[in-house]
SEVEX-206288 format. One record per residue: residue in one letter; residue number from 0; x, y negated, z of N, C-alpha, C in turn. Coordinates in nm, 2 decimals, decimal comma. Layout:
// SEVEX-206288
+-----+-----+--------+--------+--------+--------+--------+--------+--------+--------+--------+
! res !   n !     nu !     nv !     nw !    cau !    cav !    caw !     cu !     cv !     cw !
+-----+-----+--------+--------+--------+--------+--------+--------+--------+--------+--------+
!   a ! NUM !      X !      Y !      Z !      X !      Y !      Z !      X !      Y !      Z !
...
+-----+-----+--------+--------+--------+--------+--------+--------+--------+--------+--------+
***
This chain:
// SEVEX-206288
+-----+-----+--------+--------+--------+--------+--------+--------+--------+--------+--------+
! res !   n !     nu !     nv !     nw !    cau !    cav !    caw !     cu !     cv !     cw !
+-----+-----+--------+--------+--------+--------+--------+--------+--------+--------+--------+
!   x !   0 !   0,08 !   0,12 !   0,00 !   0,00 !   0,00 !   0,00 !   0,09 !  -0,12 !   0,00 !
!   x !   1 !   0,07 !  -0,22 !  -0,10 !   0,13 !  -0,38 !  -0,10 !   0,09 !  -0,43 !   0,02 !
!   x !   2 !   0,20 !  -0,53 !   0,09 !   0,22 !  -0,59 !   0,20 !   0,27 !  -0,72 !   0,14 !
!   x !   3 !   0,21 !  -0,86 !   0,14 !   0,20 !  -0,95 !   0,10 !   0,24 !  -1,03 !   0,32 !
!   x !   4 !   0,34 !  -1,12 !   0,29 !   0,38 !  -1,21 !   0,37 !   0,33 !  -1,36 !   0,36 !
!   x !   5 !   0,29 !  -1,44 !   0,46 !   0,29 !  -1,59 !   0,46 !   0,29 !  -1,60 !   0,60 !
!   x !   6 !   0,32 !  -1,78 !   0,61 !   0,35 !  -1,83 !   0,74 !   0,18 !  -1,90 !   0,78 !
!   x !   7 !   0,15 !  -1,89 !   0,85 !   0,00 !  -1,99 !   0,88 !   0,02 !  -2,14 !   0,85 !
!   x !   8 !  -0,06 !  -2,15 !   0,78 !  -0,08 !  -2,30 !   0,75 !   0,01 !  -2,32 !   0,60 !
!   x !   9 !   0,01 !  -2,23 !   0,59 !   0,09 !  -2,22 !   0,41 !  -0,01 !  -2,27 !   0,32 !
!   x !  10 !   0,03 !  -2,36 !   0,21 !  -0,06 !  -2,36 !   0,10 !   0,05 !  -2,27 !  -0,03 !
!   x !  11 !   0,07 !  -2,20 !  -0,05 !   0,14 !  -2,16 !  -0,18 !   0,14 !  -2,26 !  -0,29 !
!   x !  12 !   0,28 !  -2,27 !  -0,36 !   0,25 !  -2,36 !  -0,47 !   0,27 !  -2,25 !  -0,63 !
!   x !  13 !   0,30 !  -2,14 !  -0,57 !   0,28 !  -2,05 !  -0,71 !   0,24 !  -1,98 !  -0,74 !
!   x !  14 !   0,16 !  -1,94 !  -0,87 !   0,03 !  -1,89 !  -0,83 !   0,08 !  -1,68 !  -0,81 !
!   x !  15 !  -0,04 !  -1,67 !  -0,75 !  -0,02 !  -1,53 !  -0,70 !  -0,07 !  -1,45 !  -0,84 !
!   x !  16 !  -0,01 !  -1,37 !  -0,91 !  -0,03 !  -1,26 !  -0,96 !  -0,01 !  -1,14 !  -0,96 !
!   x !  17 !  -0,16 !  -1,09 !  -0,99 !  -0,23 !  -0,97 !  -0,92 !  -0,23 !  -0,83 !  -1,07 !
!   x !  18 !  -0,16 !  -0,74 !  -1,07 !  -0,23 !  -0,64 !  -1,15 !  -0,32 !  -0,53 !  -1,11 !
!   x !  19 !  -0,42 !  -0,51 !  -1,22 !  -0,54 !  -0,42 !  -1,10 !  -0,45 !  -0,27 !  -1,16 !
!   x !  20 !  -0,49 !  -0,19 !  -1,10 !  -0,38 !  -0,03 !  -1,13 !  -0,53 !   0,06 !  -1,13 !
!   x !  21 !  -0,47 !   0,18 !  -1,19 !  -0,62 !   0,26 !  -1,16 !  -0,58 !   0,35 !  -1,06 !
!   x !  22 !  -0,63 !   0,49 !  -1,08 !  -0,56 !   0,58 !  -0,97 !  -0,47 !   0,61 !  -0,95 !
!   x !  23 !  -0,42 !   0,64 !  -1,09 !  -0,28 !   0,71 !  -1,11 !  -0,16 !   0,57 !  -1,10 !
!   x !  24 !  -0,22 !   0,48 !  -1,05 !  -0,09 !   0,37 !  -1,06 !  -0,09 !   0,31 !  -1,19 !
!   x !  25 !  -0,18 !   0,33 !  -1,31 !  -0,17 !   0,26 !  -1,43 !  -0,20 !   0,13 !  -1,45 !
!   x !  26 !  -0,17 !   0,02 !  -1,49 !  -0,28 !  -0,10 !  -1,51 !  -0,39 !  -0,06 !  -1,60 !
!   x !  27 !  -0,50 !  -0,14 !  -1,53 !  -0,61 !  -0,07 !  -1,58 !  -0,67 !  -0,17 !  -1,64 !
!   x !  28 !  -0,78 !  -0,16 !  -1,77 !  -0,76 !  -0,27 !  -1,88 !  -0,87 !  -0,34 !  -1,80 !
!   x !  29 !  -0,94 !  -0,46 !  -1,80 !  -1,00 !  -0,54 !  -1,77 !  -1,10 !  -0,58 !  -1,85 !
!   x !  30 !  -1,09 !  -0,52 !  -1,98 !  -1,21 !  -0,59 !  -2,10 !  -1,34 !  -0,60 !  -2,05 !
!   x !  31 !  -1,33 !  -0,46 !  -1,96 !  -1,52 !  -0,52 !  -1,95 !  -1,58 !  -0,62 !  -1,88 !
!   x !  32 !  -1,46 !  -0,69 !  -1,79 !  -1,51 !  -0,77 !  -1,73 !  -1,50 !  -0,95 !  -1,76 !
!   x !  33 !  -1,62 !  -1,01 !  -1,67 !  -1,59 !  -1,15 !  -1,78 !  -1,54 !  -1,23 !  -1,69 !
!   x !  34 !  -1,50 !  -1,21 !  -1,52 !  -1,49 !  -1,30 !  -1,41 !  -1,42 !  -1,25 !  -1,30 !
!   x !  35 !  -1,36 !  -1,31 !  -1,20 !  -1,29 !  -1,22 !  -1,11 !  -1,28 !  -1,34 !  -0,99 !
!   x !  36 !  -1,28 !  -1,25 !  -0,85 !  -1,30 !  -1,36 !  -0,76 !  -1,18 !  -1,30 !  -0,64 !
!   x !  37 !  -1,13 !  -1,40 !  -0,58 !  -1,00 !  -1,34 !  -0,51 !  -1,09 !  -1,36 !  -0,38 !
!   x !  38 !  -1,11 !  -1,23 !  -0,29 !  -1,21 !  -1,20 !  -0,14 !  -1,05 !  -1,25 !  -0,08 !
!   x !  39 !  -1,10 !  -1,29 !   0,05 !  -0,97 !  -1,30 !   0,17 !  -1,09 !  -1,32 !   0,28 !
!   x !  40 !  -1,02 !  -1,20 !   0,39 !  -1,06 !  -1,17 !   0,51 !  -0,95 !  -1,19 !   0,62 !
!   x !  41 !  -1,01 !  -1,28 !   0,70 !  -0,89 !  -1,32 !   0,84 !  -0,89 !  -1,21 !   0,92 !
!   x !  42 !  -0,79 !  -1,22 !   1,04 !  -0,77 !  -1,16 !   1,13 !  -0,96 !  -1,17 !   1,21 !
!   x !  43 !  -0,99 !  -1,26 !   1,20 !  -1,14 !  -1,22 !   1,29 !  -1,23 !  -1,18 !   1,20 !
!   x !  44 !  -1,19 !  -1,15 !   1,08 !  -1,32 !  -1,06 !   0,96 !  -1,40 !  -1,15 !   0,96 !
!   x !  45 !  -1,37 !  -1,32 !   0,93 !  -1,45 !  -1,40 !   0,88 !  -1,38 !  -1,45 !   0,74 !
!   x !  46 !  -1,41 !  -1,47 !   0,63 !  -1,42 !  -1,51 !   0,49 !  -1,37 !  -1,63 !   0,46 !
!   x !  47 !  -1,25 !  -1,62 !   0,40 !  -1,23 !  -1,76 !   0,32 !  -1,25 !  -1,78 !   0,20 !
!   x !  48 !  -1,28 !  -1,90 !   0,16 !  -1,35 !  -1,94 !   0,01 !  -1,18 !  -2,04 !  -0,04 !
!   x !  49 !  -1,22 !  -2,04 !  -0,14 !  -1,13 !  -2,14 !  -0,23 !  -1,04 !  -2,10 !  -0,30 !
!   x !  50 !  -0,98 !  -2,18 !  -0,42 !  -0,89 !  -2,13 !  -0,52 !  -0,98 !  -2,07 !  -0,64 !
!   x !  51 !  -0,88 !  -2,06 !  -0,76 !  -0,99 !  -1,94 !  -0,82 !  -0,91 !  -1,86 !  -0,92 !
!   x !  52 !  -0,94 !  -1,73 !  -0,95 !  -0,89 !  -1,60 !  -1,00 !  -0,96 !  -1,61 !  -1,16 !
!   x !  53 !  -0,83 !  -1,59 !  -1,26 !  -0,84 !  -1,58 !  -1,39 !  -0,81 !  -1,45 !  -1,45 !
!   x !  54 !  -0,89 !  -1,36 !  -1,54 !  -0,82 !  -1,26 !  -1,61 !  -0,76 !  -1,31 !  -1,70 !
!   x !  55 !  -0,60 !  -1,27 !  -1,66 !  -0,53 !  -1,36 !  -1,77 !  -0,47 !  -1,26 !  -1,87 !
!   x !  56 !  -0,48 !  -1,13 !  -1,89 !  -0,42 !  -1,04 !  -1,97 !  -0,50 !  -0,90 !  -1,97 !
!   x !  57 !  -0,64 !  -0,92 !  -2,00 !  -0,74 !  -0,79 !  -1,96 !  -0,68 !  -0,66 !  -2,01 !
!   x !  58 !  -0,60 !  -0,67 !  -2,10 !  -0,54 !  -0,48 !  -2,16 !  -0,45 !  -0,50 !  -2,08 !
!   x !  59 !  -0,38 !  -0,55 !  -2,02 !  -0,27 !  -0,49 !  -1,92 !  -0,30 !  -0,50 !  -1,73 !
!   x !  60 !  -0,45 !  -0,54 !  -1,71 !  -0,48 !  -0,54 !  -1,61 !  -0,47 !  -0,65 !  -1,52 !
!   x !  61 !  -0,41 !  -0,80 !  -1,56 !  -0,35 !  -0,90 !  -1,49 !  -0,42 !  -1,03 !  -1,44 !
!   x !  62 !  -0,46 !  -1,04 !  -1,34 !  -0,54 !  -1,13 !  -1,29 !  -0,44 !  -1,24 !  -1,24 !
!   x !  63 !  -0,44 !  -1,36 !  -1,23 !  -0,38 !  -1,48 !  -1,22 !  -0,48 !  -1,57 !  -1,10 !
!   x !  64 !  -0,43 !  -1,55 !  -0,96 !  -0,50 !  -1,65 !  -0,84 !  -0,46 !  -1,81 !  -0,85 !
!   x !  65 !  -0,51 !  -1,90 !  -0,80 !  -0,47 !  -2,01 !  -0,81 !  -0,47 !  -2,08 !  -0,71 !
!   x !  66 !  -0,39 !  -2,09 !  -0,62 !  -0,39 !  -2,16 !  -0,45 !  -0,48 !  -2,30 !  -0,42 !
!   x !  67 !  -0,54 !  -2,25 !  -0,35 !  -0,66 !  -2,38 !  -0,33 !  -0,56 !  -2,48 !  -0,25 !
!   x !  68 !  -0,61 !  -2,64 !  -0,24 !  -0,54 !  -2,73 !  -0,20 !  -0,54 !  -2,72 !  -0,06 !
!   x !  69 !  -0,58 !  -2,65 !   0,01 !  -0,61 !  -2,67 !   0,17 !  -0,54 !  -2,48 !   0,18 !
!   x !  70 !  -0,49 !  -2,47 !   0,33 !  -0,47 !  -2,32 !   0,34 !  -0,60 !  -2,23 !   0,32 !
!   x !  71 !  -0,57 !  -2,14 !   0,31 !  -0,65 !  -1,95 !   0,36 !  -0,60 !  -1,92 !   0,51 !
!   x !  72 !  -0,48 !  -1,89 !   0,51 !  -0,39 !  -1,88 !   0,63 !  -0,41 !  -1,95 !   0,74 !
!   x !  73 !  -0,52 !  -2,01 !   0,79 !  -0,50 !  -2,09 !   0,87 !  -0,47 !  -2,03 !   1,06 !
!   x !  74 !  -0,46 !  -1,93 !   1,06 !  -0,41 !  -1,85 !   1,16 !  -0,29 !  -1,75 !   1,15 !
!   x !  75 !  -0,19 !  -1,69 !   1,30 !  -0,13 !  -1,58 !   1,23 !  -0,24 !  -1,47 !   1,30 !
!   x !  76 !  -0,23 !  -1,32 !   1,18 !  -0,25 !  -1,20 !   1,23 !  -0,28 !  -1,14 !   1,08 !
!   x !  77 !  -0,35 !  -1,03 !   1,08 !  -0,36 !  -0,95 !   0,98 !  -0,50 !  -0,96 !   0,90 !
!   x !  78 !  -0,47 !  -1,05 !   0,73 !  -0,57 !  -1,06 !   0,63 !  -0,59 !  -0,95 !   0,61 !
!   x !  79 !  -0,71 !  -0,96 !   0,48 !  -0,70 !  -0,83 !   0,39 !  -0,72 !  -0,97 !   0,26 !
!   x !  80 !  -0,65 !  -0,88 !   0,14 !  -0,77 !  -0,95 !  -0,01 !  -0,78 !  -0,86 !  -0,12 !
!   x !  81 !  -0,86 !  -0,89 !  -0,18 !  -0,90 !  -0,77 !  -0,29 !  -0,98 !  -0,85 !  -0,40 !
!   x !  82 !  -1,00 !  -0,81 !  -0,52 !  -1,01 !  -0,91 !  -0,64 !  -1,18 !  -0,81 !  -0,65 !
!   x !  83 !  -1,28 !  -0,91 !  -0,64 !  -1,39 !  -0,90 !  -0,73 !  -1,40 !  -0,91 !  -0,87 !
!   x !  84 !  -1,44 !  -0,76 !  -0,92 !  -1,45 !  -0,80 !  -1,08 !  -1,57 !  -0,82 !  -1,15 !
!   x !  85 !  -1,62 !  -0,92 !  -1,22 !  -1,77 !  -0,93 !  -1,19 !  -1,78 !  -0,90 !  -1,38 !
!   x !  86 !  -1,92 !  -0,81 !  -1,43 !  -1,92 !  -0,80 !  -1,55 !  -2,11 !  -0,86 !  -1,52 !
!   x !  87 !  -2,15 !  -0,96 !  -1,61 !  -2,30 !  -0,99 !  -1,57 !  -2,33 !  -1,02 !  -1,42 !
!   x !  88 !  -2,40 !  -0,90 !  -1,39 !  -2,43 !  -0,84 !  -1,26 !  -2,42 !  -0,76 !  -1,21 !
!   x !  89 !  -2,34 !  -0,70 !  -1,27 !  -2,26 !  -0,58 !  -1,16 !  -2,12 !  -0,62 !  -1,17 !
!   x !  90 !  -2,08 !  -0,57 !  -1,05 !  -1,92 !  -0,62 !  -0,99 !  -1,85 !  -0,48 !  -0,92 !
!   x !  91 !  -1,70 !  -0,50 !  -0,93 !  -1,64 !  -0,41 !  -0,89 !  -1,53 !  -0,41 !  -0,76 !
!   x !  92 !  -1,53 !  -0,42 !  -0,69 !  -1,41 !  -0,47 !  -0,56 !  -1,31 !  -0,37 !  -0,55 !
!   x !  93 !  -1,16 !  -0,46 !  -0,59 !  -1,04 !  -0,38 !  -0,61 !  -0,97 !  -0,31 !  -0,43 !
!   x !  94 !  -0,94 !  -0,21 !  -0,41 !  -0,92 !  -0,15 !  -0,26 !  -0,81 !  -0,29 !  -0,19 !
!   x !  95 !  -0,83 !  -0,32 !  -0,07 !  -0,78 !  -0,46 !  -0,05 !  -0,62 !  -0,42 !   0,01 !
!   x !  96 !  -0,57 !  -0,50 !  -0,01 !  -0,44 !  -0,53 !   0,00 !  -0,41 !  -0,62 !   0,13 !
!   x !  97 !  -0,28 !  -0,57 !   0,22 !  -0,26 !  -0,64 !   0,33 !  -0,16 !  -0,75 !   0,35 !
!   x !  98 !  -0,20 !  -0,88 !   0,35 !  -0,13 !  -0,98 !   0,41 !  -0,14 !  -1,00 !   0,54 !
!   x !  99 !   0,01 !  -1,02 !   0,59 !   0,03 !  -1,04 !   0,72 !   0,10 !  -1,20 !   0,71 !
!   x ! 100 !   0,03 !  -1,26 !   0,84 !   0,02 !  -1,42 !   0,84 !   0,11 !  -1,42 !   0,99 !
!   x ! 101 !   0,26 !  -1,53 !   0,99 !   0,30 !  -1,57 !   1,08 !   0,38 !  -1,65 !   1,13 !
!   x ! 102 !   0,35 !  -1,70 !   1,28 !   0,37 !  -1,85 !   1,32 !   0,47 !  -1,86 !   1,27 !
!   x ! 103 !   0,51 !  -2,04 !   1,21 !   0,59 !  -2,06 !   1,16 !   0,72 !  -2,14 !   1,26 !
!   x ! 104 !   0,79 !  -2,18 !   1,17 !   0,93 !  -2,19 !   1,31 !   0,84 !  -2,36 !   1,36 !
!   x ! 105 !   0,76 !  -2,42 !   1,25 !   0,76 !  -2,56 !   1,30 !   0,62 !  -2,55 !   1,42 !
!   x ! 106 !   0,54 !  -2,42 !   1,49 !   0,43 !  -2,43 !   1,59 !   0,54 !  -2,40 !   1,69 !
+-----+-----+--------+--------+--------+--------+--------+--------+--------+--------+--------+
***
C-alpha cells in the first residue's frame, strides 16, 4: 500500500499525480469515465473538500490533483484519499491510500 507524507498545515504547490492500477498492478484505462473527484478523510473521519482531480491520460490510467489554496492537512494523524471516478451516474471509488500528516518543526 502507497504511503503519502505531509507536514499539517501544508498547501502543496505541485500537483499530485495519481495512477489508478487494476488488480494485477496494471494502469487501468480510464475511457469510460468522464470526471474524477480526489475524497480526503482526516484523522477524525471527517471530509475535506477542495482542489480538483483531472483525467489527464485515460489509456494509461492517470489522474492529475490540483492543490486547493487553503490546506486539507489541517491537523497531524492519519488521512485516507481515494479518487472517485464518476461515468454519468454511476461512480467508482479507487481502494484509498494512506497519508500520514506531521507536526511541523515551525508548531
Amino acid at each position: 500500500m502507497t504511503t503519502l507524507e505531509y507536514v499539517a498545515g501544508s498547501v502543496p504547490v505541485e500537483q499530485l499525480s495519481i495512477t489508478v492500477q487494476d488488480e494485477n498492478g496494471n494502469a487501468r484505462n480510464l475511457s469510460a469515465y468522464s470526471g474524477a473527484t480526489l475524497l480526503v478523510s482526516g484523522p477524525d473521519e471527517v471530509g475535506r473538500t477542495g482542489g480538483s482531480a483531472v483525467i489527464t491520460d485515460a489509456a494509461n490510467g492517470l489522474v492529475t490533483f490540483t492543490w486547493p489554496e487553503t490546506t486539507l492537512f489541517d491537523v497531524p494523524g492519519d488521512y485516507r484519499i481515494a479518487l472517485k471516478l464518476t461515468a454519468g451516474s454511476a461512480a467508482d471509488t479507487t481502494t484509498p491510500i494512506r497519508v500520514v500528516v506531521k507536526r511541523g518543526l515551525e508548531d
